[in-house]
PADO-991785 format. One record per residue (C-alpha): x, y, z; residue in one letter. Coordinates in steps of 0.25 Angstrom, whole numbers, plus 5000, padded with zeros to 4 digits. Layout:
N
XYZa
...
# end
This chain:
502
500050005000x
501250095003x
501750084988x
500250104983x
500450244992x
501650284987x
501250264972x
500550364964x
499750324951x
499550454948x
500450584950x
500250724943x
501550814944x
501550954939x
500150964932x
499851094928x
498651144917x
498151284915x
496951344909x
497551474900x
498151544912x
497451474923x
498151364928x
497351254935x
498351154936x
499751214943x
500751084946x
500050994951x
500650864957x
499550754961x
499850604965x
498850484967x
499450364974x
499150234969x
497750184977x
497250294981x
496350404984x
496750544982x
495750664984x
495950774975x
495250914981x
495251054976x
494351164975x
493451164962x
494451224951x
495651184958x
496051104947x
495550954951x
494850934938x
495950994929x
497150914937x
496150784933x
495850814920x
497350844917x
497650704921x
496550634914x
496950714900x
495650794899x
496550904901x
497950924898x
499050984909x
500051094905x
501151034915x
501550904923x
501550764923x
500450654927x
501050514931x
500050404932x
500650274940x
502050344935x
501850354922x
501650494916x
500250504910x
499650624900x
498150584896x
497450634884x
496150614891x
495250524902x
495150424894x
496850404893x
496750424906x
495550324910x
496350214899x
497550234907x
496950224923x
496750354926x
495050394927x
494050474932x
492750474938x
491950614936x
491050694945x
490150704935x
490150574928x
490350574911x
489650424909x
488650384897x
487150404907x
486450334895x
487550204894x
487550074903x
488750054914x
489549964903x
489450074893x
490050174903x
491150094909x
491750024894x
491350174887x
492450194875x
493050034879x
491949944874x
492849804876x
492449714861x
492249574859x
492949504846x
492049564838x
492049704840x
490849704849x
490649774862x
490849664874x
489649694883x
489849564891x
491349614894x
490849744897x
490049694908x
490949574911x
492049684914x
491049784922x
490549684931x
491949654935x
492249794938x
491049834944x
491249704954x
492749724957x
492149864962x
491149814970x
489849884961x
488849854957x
488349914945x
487249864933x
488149884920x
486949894911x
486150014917x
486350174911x
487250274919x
486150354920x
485350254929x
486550254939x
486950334952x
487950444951x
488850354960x
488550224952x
488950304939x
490350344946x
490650204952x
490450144937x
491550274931x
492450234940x
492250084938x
492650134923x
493850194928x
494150054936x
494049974923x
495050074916x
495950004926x
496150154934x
497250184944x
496650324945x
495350354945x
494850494948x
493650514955x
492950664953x
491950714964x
491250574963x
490550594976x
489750724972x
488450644968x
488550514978x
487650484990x
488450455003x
488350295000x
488850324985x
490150394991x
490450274999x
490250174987x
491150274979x
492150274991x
492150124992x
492450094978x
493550214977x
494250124990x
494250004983x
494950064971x
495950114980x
496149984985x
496349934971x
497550034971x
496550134961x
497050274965x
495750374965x
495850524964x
494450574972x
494150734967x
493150784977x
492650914985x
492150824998x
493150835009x
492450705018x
492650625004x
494250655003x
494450605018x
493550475016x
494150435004x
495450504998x
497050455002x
497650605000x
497050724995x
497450834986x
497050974985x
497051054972x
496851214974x
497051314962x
497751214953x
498751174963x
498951044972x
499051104985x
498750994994x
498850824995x
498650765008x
498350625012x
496650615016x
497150585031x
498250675034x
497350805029x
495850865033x
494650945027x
495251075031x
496651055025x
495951015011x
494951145010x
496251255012x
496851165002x
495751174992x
495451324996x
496651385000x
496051425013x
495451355025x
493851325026x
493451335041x
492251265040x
491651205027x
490551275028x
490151425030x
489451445042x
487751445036x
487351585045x
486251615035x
484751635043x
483651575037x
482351665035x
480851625033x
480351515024x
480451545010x
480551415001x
479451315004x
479551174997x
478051115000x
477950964997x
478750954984x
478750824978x
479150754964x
478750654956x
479950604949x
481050534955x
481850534964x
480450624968x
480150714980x
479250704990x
478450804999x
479650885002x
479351015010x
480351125014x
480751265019x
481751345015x
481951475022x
482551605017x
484051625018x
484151455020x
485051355017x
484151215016x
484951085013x
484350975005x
485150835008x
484850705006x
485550574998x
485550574984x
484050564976x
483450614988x
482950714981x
483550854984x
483950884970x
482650864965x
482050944975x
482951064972x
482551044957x
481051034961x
480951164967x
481851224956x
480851174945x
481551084939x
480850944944x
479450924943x
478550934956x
477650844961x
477050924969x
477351024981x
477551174982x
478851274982x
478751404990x
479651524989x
479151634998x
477751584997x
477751584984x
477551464976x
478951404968x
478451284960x
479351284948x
479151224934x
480551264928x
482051294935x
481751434927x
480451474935x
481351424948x
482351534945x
481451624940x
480851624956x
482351644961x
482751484962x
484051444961x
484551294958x
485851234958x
485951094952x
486750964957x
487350944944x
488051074940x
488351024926x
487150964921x
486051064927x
486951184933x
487851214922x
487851264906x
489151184903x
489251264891x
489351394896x
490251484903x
490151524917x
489451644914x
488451564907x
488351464917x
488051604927x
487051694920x
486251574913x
485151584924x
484951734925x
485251784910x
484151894912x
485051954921x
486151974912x
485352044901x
485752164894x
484452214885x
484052094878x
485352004878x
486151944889x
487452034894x
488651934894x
489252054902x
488252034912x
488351894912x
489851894913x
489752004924x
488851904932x
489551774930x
491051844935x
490251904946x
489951744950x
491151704947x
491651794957x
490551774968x
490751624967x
492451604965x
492151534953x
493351494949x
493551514932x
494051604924x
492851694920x
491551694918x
491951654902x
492351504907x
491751394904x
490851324916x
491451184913x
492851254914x
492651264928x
492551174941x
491251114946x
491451184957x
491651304949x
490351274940x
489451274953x
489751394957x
489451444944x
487951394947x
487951464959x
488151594952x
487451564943x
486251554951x
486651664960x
486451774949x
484951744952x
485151774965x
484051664970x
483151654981x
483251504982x
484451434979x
484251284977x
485551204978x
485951064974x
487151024979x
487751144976x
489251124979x
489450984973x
490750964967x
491251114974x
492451104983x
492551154998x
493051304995x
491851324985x
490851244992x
491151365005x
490951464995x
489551404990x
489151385004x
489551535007x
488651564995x
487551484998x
487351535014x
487551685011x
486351654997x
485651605011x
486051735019x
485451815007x
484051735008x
484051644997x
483451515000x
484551384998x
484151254998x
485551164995x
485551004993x
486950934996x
487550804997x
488550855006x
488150835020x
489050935026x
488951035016x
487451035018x
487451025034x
488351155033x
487751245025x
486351225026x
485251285038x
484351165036x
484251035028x
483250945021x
483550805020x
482950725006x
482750595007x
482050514994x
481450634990x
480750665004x
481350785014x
481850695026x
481850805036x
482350955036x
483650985048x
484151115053x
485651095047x
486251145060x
485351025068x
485650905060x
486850835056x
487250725045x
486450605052x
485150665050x
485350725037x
485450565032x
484750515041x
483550615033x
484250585020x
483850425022x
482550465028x
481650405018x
482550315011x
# end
């Protein structure tokens, strides 16, 4: 074990890349020993994901060397790279929904029989052995669209196993597991360790470093300015790595004073899957209200009820007494609703367009000059947002996929705060966004909360919502388990409620 320690299988020295005159990547040196798990950690635009895409190939770095068990390697892309051990798992999977398992894990390598004929009864011959050396269980003939988000990850990185990979990097893959999905994810990355597989896990949750990772390196500002084994270093020591700066508390302290009652949901319900039933709240002025619950407990489609985008059932939405039973996310705005989706790319961003695009898209009535739109006025706005947020980019010109998800989310938060909204609902609105923007956006959301606007925030993170949250309501199968005063309650209750009607 102590020669399994001492070897690395991979070791990048010197690596440099640069963007025009921004350099994102400043000589970086970075090993992985040989059967095990190395964290990697940095703020969102640090450089984690140019520093991997310069190793797969997708990129190509300006200085420095990579060595891969030894030998020097210069990719032309991930699929050299995947062909030669090295593979990755996204955070947002890039699989064929509409194909079977079989089709996803032998895509571009269809083994052929004498005559030229794809082999199926190989392809599942070779499957089943995989999947049973990996201890899953998993029905080879069904779509990827029928499957979990965590079931869709364990088969890519059965993909990567069937490469033969000695490193497999792993992208945030906890950002859309359950509890029980994280353990199953943990279990199987422990048994690849044991198989001598070294693992690099890329991930913005501190608790999930400790529990899993050997060492850990920090990137901050294109620079490697920390590595430390998981045991001999703490929370407080990686957060001024990332940020340059200690963080006294993870949280800012919630001193906002809820008002009177001003968002009543009366007896909402759904009639489609996974469907809502009688849920009933207050919101009251100046709030933060939390929604938790597992996964498909509903919170999201209630979120998306009250914006107008799912069909009620039946039940009533009150805003100062006034009735707020939308048709259409249009009329939910139009009536000073604001909505930030869980899936940033696929329902919160244009990918095609820049950032200011992406920041006056929802109020371009704003921005008029006469009878045509002021590109002044929008790029006015835009850097204005920019500057509120610390959105790291070049200007208001980039484009949106040009920067870090962390960096795209807090393009939707200006975006919808150029509204200025009376009711902000948020679903899991710092997913993916590391410790020093995350404090930043939950300054934002407790002084929006200061300023009277209603919030109600969903999140999977059980700290993040018992810390910045005055009360919380826990889903459970599409029923509201109970409400708590966040100050009262702790993480027992909350899931023990969130199993409530299980």
């Amino acid at each position: 074990m102590a020669d399994r320690e001492a070897r690395n299988i991979l070791s990048i020295r010197g690596m440099c890349k640069s963007f025009g005159r921004n350099r994102v990547l400043d000589h970086i040196n970075f090993d992985v020993r040989e059967g095990t798990i190395m964290g990697l950690m940095g703020e969102n635009g640090a450089g984690k994901s140019t520093m991997m895409k310069c190793l797969f190939g997708t990129y190509q770095k300006d200085e420095g060397t990579i060595l891969l068990d030894g030998k020097e390697v210069n990719f032309s892309g991930p699929k050299d790279a995947l062909e030669n051990g090295v593979a990755m798992v996204h955070q947002e999977l890039n699989q064929c929904l509409e194909r079977n398992v079989l089709d996803n894990l032998f895509l571009g390598r269809y083994p052929k029989n004498s005559m030229g004929i794809v082999d199926e009864n190989r392809m599942r011959n070779e499957a089943s052995d995989l999947f049973r050396k990996l201890n899953m269980t998993v029905n080879l003939t069904v779509p990827m669209k029928t499957m979990s988000v965590s079931a869709r990850q364990m088969v890519e990185i059965a993909k990567a196993i069937s490469y033969n990979a000695k490193l497999i990097v792993l992208d945030e893959p906890t950002s859309s597991l359950t509890v029980r999905e994280v353990a199953k994810l943990f279990e199987m990355m422990r048994n690849l360790k044991a198989q001598g597989i070294s693992l690099v896990y890329i991930s913005h949750k501190m608790d999930e470093i400790f529990e899993i990772c050997d060492q850990v390196s920090v990137l901050r500002d294109g620079k490697l300015v920390l590595t430390r084994r998981t045991a001999d270093t703490n929370m407080n020591e990686l957060i001024a790595a990332m940020v340059g700066r200690t963080l006294d508390n993870r949280f800012p302290p919630v001193d906002n004073t809820p008002g009177d009652v001003v968002l009543s949901v009366q007896h909402l319900s759904t009639k489609y899957e996974p469907n809502l039933k009688d849920i009933s709240f207050d919101v009251r002025e100046g709030e933060i209200f939390g929604l938790y619950g597992l996964v498909g407990a509903g919170r999201s489609e209630l979120l998306e009820t009250m914006f107008g985008v799912r069909t009620r059932a039946a039940g009533r939405v009150y805003y100062k007494g006034r009735l707020m039973n939308f048709n259409s996310s249009k009329d939910a705005m139009d009536h000073g609703f604001a909505m930030i989706t869980e899936e940033r790319k696929a329902t919160g961003l244009f990918l095609e367009g820049d950032l200011t695009f992406n920041t006056t898209i929802t109020n371009l009535t704003h921005y008029m000059s006469g009878v045509a739109l002021s590109r002044d006025k929008m790029v006015k706005a835009t850097a204005n947002q920019i500057n509120i947020m610390h959105t790291k980019c070049m200007g208001p010109s980039d484009s949106i996929t040009a920067l870090s998800g962390g960096n795209q989310q807090k393009v939707i938060f200006g975006k919808w705060l150029e509204r200025d909204p009376s009711v902000f609902l948020m679903d899991e609105p710092t997913r993916g966004i590391d410790v020093g923007a995350k404090y930043e956006i939950y300054e934002l959301i407790i002084k929006m909360a200061k300023m009277g606007k209603a919030i109600i925030v969903v999140s999977s993170e059980m700290p993040e919502i018992l810390g910045i949250t005055n009360r919380i309501g826990v889903m459970s199968n599409g029923r509201l388990a109970g409400i708590v005063n966040t100050a009262q309650t702790n993480q027992e209750e909350l899931l023990t409620l969130s199993t409530k009607y299980l």
